[in-house]
OpenMM code with the backbone's topology and positions (N, CA, C; nanometers):
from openmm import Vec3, app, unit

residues = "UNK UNK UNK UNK UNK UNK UNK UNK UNK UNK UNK UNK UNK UNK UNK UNK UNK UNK UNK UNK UNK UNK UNK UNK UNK UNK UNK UNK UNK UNK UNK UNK UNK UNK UNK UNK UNK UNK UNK UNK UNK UNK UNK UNK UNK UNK UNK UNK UNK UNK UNK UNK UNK UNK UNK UNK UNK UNK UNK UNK UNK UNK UNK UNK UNK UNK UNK UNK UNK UNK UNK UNK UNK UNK UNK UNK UNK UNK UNK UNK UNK UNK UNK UNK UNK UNK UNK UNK UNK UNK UNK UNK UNK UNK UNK UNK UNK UNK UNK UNK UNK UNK UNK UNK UNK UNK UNK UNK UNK UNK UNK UNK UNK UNK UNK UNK UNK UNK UNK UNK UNK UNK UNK UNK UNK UNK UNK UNK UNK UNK UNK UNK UNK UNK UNK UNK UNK UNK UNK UNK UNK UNK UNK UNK UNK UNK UNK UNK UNK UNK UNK UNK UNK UNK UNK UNK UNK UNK UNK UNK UNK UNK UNK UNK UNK UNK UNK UNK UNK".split()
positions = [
    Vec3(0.1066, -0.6802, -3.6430),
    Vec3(0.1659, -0.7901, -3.5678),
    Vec3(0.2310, -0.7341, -3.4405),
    Vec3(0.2052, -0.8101, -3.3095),
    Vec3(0.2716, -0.6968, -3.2129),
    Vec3(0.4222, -0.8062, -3.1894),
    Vec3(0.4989, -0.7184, -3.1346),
    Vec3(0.6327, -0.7660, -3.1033),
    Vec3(0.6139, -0.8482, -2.9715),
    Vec3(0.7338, -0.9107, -2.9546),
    Vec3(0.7352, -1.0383, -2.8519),
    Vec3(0.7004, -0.9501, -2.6970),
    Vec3(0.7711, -0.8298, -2.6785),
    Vec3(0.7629, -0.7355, -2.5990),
    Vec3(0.6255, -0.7018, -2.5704),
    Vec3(0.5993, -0.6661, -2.6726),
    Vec3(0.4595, -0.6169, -2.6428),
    Vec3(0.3768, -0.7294, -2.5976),
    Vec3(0.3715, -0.8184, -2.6414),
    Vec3(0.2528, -0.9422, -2.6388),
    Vec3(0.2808, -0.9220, -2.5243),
    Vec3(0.4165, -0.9695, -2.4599),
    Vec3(0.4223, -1.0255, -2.2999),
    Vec3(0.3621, -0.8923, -2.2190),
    Vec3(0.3692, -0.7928, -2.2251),
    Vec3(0.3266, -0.6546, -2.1693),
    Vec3(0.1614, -0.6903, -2.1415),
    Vec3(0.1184, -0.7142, -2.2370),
    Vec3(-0.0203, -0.7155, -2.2605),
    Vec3(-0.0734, -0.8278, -2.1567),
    Vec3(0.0244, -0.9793, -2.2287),
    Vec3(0.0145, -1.0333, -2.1454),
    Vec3(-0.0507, -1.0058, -1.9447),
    Vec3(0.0986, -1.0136, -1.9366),
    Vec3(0.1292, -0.9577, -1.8128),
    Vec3(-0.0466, -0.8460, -1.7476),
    Vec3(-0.0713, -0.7630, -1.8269),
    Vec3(-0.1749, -0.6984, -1.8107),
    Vec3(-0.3405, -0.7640, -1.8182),
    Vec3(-0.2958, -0.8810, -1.8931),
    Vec3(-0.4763, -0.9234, -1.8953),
    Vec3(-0.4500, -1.0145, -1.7170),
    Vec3(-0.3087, -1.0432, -1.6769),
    Vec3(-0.3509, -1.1215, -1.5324),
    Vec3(-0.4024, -1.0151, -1.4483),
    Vec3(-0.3077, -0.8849, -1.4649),
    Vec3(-0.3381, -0.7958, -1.3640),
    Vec3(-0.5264, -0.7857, -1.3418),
    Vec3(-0.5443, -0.7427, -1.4883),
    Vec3(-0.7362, -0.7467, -1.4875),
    Vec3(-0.7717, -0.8340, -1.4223),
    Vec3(-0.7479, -1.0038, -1.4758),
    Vec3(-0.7927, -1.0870, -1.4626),
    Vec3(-0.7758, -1.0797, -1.2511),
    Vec3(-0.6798, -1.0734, -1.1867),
    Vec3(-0.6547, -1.0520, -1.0364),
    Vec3(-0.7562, -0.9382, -0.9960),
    Vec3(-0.7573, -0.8533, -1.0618),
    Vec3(-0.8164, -0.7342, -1.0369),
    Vec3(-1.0054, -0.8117, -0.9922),
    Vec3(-1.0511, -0.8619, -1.0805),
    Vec3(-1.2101, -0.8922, -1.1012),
    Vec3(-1.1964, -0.9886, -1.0019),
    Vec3(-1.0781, -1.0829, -0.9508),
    Vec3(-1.1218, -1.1473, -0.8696),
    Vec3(-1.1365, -1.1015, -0.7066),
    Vec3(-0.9802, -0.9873, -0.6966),
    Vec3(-1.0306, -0.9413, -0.5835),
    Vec3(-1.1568, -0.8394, -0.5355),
    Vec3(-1.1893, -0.8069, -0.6388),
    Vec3(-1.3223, -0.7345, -0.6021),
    Vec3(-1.4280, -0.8019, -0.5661),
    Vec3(-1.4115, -0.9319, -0.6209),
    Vec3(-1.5211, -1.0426, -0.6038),
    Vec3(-1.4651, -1.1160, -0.4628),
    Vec3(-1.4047, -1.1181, -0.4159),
    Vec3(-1.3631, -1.1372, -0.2957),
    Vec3(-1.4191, -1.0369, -0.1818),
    Vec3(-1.3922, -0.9073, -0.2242),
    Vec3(-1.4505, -0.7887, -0.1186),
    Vec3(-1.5817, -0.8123, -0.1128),
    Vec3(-1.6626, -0.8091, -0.2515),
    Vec3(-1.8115, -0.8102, -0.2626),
    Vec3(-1.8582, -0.9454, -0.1754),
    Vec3(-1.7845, -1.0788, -0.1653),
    Vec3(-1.8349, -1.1578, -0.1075),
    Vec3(-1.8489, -1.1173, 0.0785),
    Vec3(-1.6973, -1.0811, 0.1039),
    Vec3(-1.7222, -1.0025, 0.2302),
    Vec3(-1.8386, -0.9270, 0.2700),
    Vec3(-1.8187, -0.8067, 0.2223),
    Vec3(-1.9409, -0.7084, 0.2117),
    Vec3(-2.0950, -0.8070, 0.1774),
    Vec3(-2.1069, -0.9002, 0.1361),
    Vec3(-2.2326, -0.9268, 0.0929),
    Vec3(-2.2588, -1.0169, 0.2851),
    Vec3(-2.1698, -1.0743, 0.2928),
    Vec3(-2.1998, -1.1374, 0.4627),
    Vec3(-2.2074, -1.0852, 0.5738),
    Vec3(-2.0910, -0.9610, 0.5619),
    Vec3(-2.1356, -0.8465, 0.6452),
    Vec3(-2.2603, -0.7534, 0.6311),
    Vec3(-2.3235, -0.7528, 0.5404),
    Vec3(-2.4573, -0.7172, 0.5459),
    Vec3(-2.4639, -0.5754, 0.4594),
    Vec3(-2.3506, -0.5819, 0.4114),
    Vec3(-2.3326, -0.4231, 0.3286),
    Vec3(-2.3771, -0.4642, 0.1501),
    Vec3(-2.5597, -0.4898, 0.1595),
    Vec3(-2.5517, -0.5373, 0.0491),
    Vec3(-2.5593, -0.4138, -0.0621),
    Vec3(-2.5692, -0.3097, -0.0496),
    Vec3(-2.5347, -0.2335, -0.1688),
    Vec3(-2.3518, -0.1934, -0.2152),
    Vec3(-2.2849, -0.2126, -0.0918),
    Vec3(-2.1398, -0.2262, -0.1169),
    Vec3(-2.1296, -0.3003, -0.2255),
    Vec3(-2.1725, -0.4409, -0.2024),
    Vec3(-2.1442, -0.5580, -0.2474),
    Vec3(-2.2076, -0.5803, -0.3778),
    Vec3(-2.3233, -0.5093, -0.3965),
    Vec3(-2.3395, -0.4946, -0.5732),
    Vec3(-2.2395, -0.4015, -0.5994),
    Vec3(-2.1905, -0.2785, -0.5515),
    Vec3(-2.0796, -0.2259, -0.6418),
    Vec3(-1.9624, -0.3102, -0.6809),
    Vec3(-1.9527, -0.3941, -0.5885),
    Vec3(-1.8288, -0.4808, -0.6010),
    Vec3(-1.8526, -0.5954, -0.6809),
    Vec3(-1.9779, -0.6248, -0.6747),
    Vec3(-2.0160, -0.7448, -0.8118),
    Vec3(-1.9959, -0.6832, -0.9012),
    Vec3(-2.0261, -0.5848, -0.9831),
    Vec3(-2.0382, -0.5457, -1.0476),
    Vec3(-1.8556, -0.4563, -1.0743),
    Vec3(-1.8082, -0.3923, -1.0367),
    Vec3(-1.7115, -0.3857, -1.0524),
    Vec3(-1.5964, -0.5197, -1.0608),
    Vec3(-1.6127, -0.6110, -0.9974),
    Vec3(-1.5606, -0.7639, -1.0616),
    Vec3(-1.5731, -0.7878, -1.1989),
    Vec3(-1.7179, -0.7825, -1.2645),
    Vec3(-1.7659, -0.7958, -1.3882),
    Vec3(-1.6617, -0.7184, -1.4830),
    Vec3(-1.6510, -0.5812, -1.4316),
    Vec3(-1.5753, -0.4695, -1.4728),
    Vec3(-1.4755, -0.5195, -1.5047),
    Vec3(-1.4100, -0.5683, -1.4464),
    Vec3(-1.2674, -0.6320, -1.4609),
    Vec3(-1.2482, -0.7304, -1.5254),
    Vec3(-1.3384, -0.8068, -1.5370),
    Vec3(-1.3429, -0.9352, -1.6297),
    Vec3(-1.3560, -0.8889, -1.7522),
    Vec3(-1.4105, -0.7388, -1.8056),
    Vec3(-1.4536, -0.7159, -1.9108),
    Vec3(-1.3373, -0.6779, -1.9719),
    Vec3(-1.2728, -0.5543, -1.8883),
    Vec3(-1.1510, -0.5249, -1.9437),
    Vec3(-1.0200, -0.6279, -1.9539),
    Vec3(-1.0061, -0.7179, -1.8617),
    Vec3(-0.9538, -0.8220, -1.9224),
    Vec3(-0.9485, -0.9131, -2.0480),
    Vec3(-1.1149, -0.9631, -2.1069),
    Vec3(-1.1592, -0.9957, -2.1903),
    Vec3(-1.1240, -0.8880, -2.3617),
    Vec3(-1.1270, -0.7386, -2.2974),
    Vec3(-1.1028, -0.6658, -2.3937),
    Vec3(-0.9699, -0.6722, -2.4492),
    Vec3(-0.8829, -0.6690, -2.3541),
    Vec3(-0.6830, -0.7179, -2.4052),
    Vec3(-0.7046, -0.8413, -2.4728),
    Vec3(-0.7507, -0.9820, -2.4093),
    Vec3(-0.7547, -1.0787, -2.4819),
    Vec3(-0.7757, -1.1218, -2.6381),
    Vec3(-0.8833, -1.0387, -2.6475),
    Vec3(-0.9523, -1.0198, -2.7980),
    Vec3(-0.8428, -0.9151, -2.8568),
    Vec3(-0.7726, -0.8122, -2.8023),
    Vec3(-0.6811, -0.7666, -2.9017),
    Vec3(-0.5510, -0.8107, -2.9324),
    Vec3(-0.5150, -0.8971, -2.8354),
    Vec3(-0.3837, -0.9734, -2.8261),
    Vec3(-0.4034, -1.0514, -2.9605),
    Vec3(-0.4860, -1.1452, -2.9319),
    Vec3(-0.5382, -1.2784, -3.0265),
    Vec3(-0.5639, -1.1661, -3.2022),
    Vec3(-0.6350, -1.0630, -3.1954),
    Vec3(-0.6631, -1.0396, -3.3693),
    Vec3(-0.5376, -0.9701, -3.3882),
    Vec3(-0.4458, -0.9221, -3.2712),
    Vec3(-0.3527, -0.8369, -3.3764),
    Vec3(-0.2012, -0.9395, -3.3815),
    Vec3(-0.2334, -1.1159, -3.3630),
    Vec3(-0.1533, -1.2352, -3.4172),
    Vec3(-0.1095, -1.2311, -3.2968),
    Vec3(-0.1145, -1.2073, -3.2012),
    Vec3(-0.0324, -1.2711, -3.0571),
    Vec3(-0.1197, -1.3834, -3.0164),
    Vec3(-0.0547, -1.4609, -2.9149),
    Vec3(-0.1559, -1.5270, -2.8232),
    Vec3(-0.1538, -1.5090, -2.6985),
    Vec3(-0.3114, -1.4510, -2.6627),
    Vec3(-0.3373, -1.4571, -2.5393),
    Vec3(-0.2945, -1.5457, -2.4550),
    Vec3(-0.2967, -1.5451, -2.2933),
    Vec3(-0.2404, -1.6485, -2.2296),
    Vec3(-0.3653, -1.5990, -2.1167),
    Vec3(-0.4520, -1.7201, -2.0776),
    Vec3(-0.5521, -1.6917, -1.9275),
    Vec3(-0.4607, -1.7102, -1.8890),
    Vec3(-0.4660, -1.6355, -1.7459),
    Vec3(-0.3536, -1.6941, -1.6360),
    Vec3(-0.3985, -1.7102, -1.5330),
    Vec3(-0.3166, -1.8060, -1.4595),
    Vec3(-0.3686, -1.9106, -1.3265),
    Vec3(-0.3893, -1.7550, -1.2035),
    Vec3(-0.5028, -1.7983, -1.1406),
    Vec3(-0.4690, -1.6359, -1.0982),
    Vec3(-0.4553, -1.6620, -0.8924),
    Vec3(-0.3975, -1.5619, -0.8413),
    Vec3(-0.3621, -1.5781, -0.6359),
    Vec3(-0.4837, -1.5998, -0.5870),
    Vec3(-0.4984, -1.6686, -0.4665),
    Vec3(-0.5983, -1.6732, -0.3960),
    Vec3(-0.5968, -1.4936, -0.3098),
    Vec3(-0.7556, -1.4300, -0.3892),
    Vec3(-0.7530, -1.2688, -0.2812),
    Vec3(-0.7828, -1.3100, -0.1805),
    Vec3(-0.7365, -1.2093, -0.0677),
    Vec3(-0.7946, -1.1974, 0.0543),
    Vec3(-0.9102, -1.2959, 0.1050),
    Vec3(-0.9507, -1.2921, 0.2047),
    Vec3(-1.0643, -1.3630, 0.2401),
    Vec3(-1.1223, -1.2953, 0.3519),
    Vec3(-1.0747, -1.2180, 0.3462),
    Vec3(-1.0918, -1.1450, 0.4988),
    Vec3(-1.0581, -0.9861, 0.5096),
    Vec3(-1.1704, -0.8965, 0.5359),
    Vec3(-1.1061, -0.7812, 0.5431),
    Vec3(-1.1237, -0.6683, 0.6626),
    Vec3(-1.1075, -0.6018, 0.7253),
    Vec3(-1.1106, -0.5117, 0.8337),
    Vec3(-1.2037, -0.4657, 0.8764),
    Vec3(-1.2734, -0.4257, 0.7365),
    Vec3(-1.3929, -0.3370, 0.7588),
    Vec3(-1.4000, -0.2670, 0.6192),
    Vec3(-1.5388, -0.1664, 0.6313),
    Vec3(-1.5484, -0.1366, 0.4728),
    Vec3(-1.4150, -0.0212, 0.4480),
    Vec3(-1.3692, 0.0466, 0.5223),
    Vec3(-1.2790, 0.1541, 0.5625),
    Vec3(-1.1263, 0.0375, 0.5029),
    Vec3(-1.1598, -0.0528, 0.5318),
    Vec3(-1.0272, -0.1306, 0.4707),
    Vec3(-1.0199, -0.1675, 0.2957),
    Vec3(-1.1565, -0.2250, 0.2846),
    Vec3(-1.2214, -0.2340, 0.1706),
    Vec3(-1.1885, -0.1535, 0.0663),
    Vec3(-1.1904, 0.0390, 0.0758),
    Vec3(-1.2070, 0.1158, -0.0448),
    Vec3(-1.0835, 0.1813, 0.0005),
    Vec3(-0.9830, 0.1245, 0.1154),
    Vec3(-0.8410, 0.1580, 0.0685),
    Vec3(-0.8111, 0.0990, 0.0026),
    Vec3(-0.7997, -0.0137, 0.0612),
    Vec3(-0.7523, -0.1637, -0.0339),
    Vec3(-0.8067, -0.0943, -0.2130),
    Vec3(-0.9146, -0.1054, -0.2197),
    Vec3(-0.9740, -0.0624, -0.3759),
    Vec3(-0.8724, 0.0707, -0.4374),
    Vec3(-0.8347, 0.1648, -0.3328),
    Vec3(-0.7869, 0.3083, -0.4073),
    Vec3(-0.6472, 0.2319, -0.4657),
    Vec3(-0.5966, 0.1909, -0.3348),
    Vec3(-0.4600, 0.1314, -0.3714),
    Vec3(-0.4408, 0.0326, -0.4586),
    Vec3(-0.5198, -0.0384, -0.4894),
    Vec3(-0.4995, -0.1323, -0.5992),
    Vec3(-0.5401, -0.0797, -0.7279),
    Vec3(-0.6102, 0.0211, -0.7630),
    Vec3(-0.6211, 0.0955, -0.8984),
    Vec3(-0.4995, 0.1944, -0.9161),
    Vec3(-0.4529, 0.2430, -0.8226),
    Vec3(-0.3132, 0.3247, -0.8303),
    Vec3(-0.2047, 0.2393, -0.9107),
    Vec3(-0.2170, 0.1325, -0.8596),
    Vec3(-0.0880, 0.0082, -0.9023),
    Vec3(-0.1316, -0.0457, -1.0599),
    Vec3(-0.2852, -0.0478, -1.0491),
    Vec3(-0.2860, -0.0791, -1.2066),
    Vec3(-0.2722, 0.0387, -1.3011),
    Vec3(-0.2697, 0.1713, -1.2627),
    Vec3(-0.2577, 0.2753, -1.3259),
    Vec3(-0.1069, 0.2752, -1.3651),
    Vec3(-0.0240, 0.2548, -1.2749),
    Vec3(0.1451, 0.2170, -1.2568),
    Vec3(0.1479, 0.1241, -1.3948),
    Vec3(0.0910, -0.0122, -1.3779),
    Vec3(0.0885, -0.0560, -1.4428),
    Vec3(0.0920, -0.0720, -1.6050),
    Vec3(-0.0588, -0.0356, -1.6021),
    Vec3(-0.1013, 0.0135, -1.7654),
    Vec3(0.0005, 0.1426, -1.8088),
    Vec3(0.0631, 0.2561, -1.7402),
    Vec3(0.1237, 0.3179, -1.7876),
    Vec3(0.2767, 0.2886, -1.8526),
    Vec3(0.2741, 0.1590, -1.7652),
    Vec3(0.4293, 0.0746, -1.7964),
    Vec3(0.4040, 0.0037, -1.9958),
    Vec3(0.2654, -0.0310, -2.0037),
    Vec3(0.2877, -0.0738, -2.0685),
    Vec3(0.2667, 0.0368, -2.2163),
    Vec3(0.2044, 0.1165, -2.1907),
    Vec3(0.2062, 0.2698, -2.3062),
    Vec3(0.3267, 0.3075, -2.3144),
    Vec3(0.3813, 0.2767, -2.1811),
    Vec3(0.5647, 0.3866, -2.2230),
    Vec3(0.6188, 0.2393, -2.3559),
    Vec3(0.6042, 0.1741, -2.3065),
    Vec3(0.6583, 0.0024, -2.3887),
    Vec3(0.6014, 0.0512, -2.5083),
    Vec3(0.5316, 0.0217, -2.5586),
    Vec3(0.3999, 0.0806, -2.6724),
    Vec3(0.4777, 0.2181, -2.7513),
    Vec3(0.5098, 0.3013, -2.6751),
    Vec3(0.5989, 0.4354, -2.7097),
    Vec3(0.7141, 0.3844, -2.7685),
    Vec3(0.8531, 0.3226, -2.6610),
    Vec3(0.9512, 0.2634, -2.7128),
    Vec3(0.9593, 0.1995, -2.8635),
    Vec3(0.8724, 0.0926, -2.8654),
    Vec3(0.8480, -0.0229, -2.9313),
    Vec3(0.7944, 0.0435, -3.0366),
    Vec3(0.7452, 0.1412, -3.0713),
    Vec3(0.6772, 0.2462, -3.1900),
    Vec3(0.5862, 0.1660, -3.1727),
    Vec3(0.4718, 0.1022, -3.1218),
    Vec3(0.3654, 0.0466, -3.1691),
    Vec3(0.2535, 0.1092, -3.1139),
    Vec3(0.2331, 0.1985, -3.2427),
    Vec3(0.1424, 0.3041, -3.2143),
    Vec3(-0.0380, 0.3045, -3.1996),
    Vec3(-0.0615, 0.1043, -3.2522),
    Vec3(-0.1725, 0.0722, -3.2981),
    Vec3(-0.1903, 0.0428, -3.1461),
    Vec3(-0.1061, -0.0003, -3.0786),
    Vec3(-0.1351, -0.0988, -2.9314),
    Vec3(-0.1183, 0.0482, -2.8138),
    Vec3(-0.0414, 0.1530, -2.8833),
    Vec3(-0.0363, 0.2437, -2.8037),
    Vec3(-0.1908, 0.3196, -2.7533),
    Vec3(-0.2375, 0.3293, -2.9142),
    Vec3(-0.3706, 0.4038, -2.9027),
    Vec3(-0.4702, 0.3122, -2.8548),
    Vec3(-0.5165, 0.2028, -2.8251),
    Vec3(-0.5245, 0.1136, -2.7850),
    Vec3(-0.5758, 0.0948, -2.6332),
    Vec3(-0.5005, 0.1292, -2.5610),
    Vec3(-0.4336, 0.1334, -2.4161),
    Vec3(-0.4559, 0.2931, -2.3844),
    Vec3(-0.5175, 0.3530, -2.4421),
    Vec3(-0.5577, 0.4935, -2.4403),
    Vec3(-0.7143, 0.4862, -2.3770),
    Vec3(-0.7427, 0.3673, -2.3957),
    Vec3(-0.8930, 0.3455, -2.3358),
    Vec3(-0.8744, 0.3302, -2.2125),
    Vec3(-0.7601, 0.2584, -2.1968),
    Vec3(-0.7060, 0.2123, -2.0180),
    Vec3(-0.6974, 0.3134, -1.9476),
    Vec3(-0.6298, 0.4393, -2.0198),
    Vec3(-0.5868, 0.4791, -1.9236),
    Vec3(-0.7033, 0.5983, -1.9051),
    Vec3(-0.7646, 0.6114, -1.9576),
    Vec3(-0.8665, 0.7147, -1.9444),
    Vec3(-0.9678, 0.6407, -1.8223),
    Vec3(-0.9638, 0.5056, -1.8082),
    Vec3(-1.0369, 0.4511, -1.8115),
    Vec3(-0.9906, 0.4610, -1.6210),
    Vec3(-0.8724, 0.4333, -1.5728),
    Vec3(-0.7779, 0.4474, -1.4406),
    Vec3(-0.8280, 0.5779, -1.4468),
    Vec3(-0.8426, 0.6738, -1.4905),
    Vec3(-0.8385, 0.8258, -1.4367),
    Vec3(-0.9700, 0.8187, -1.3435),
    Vec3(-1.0811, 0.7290, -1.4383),
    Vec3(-1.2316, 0.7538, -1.3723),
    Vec3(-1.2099, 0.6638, -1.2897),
    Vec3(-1.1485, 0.5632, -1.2457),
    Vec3(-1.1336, 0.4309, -1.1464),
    Vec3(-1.1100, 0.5119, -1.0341),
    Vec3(-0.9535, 0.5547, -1.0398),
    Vec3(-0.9170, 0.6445, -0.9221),
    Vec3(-0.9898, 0.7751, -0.8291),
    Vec3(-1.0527, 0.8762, -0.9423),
    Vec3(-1.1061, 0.9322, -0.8876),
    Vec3(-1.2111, 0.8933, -0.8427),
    Vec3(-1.2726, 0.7598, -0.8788),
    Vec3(-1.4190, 0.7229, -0.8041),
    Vec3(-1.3757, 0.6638, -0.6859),
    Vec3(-1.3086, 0.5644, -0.6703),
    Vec3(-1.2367, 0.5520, -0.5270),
    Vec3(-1.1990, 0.6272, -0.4023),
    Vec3(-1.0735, 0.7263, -0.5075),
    Vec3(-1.1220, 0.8377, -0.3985),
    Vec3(-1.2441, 0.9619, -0.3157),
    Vec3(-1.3160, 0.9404, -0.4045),
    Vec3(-1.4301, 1.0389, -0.3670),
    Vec3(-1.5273, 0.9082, -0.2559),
    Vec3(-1.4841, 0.7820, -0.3032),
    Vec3(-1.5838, 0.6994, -0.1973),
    Vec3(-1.5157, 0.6634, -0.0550),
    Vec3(-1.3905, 0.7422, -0.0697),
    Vec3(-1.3083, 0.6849, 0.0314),
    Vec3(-1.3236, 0.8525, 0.1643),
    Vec3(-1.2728, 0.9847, 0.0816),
    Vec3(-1.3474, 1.0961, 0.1111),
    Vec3(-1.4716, 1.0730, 0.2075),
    Vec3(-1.5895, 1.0241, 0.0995),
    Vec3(-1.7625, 1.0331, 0.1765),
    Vec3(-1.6727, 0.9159, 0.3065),
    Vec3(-1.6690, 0.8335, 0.3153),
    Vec3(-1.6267, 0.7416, 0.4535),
    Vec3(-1.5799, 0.7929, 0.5420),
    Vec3(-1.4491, 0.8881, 0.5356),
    Vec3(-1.4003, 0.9634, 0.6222),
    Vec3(-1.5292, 1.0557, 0.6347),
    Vec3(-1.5815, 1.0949, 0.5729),
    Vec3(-1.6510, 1.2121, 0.6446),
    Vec3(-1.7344, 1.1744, 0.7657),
    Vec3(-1.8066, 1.0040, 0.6943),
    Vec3(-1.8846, 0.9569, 0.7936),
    Vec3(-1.8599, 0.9329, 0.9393),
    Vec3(-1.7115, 0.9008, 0.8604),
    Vec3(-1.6293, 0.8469, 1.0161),
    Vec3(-1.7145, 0.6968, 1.1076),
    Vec3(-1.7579, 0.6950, 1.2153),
    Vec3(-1.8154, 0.5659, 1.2640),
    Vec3(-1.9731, 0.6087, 1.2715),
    Vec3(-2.0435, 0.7187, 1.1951),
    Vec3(-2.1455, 0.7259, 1.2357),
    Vec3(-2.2617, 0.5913, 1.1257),
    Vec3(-2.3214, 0.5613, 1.1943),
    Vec3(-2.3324, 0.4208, 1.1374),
    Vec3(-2.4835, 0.4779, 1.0386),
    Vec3(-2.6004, 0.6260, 1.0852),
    Vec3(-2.6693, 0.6097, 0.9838),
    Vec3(-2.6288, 0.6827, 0.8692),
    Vec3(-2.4820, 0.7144, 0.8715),
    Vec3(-2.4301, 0.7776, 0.7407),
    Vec3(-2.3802, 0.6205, 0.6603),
    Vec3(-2.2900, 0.5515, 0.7653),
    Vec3(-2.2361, 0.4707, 0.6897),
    Vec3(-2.4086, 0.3627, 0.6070),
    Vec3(-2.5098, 0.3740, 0.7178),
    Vec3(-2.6395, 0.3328, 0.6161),
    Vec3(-2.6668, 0.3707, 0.4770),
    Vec3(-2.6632, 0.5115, 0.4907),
    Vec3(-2.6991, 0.5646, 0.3494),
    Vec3(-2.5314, 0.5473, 0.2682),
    Vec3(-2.4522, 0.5806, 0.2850),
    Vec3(-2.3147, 0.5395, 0.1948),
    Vec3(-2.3618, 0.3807, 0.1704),
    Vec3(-2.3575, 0.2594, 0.2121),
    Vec3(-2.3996, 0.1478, 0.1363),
    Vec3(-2.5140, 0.1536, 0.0717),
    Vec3(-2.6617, 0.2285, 0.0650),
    Vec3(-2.7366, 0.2377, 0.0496),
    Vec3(-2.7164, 0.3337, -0.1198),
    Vec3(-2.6485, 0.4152, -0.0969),
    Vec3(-2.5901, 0.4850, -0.2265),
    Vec3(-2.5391, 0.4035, -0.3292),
    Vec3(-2.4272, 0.3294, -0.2871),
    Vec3(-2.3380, 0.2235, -0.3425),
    Vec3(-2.4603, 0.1506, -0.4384),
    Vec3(-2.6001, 0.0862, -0.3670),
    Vec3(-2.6446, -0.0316, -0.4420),
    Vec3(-2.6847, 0.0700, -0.5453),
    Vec3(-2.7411, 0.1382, -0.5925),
    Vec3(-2.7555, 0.2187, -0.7175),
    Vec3(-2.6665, 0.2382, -0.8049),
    Vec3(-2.5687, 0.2592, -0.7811),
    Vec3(-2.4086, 0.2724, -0.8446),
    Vec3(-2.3683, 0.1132, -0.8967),
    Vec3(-2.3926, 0.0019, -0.8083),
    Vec3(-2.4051, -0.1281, -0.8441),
    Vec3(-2.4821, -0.1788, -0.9494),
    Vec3(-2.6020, -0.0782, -0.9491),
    Vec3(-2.6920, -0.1835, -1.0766),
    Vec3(-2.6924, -0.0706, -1.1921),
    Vec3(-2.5819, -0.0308, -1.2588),
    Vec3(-2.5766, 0.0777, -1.3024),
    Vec3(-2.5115, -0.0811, -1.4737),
    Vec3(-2.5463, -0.0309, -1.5708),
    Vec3(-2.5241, -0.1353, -1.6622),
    Vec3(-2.3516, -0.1046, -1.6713),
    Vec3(-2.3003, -0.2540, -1.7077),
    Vec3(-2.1514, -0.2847, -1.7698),
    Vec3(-2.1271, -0.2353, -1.8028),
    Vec3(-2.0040, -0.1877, -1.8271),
    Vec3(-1.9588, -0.1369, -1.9451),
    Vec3(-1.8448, -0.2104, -2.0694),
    Vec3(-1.9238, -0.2346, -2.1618),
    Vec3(-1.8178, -0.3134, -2.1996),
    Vec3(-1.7080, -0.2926, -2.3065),
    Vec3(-1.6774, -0.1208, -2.3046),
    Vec3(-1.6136, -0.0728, -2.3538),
    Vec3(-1.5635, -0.1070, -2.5100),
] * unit.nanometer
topology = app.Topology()
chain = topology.addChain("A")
for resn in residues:
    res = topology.addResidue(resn, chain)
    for name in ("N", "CA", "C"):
        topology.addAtom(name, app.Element.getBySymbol(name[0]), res)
């Protein structure tokens, strides 16, 4: 049975996912009009990502007697700089859910709840590979800098990485 604490933690964490899948689906829509269509399957597909791991808290909230809560979720962005804005925006927003999910393991620690602790052990393994993939796509960009047939093949890379199957952990 998880404690009131915990539920809300969890809570609190399936919006973050749930925000998470939408702003990616926001970038990918960008990227798909700007013409960066292999960006924009990574970003479909990383949306999906997020919906999944969201979906994954939900289902553990609900069997271990809590209740889930969907939550109403912000209107993302609509608009973004450029792709250089794009996979900051992306580094920085997996940093914050890393912040995040770690808030809720220390809770998990406190709370002795060692079932929800181990649990959230998927998360966070899971932020280690988020972050470092961000940063290594943020890296290749700088390298490209404005040369546009690098930045070709960097979106061109991306759509492979895009149709790469779910994971639905």
């Amino acid at each position: 049975m998880l404690s009131k604490k915990i539920e809300a933690a969890l809570n609190k964490q399936i919006q973050i996912e749930a925000e998470s899948s939408q702003f990616y689906l926001a970038m990918a829509s960008w990227a798909e009009t700007e013409g960066l269509n292999g960006t924009a399957s990574f970003l479909y597909r990383h949306s999906d990502e997020e919906r999944a791991h969201m979906l994954k808290l939900v289902r553990f909230v609900n069997e271990r007697g809590g209740k889930a809560i969907v939550p109403a979720l912000t209107q993302p962005p609509k608009v973004f700089k450029g792709i250089d804005h794009i996979f900051k925006s992306l580094f920085e927003h997996e940093t914050k859910v890393s912040h995040e999910i770690n808030k809720v393991v220390d809770s998990c620690l406190k709370e002795k709840d060692y079932t929800t602790h181990n649990f959230m052990q998927w998360y966070v393994s899971e932020q280690i590979e988020e972050e470092a993939l961000a940063r290594t796509l943020l890296d290749k960009l700088n390298m490209i800098g404005s040369d546009k047939g690098g930045l070709y093949l960097f979106d061109r890379d991306l759509e492979s990485l895009g149709s790469a199957p779910i994971e639905e952990g």
